[in-house]
N, C-alpha and C positions, 0 to 999 in steps of 0.2 A: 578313449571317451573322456569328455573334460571332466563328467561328475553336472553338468548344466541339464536341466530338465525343461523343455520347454512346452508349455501347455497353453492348447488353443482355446481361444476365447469364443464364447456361443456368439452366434451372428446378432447384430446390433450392439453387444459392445461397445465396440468400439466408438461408435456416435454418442452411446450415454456419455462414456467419458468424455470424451470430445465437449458434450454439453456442460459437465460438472467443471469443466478448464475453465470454460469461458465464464459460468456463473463466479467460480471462486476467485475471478479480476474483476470481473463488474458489480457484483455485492458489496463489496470493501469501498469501489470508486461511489455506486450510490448513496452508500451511507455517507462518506467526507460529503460528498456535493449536498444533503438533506442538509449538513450539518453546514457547512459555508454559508447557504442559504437562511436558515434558520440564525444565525448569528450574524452575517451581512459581511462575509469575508468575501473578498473577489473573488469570481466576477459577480457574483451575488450585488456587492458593497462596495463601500470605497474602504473598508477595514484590511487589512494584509495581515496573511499567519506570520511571514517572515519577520516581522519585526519583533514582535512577541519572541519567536525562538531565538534569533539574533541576539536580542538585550539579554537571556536570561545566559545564551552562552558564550560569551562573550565578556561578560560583565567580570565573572571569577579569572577569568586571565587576566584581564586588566588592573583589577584591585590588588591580586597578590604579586601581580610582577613579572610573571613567566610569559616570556615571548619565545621562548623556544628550546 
């Protein structure tokens, strides 16, 4: 015997889970989309998150010199 106990789940189960999966991707994705929206980030706007994150990371390698 491995010492593994495996214990059955009461019927429906597994569908909640299944539903708590799919909420805890699409909650997170609502929110950024409320929030592009709300700000005017694409496709909202003609605004881009990338460039924002780009210059800020980006900018410390270049100032101090390390490329690699």
């Amino acid at each position: 015997m491995s010492g593994i106990v495996k214990l059955k789940s009461p019927a429906g189960s597994t569908q909640k889970h299944n539903y708590s999966l799919l909420a805890a991707f699409f909650f997170p994705v609502l929110v950024c989309c409320i929030g592009f929206a709300a700000t005017g980030v694409f496709p909202f706007g003609s605004r881009s998150a990338l460039i924002i994150d780009g210059s800020k990371t980006a900018s410390g390698i270049y100032t101090e010199g390390k490329f690699g």
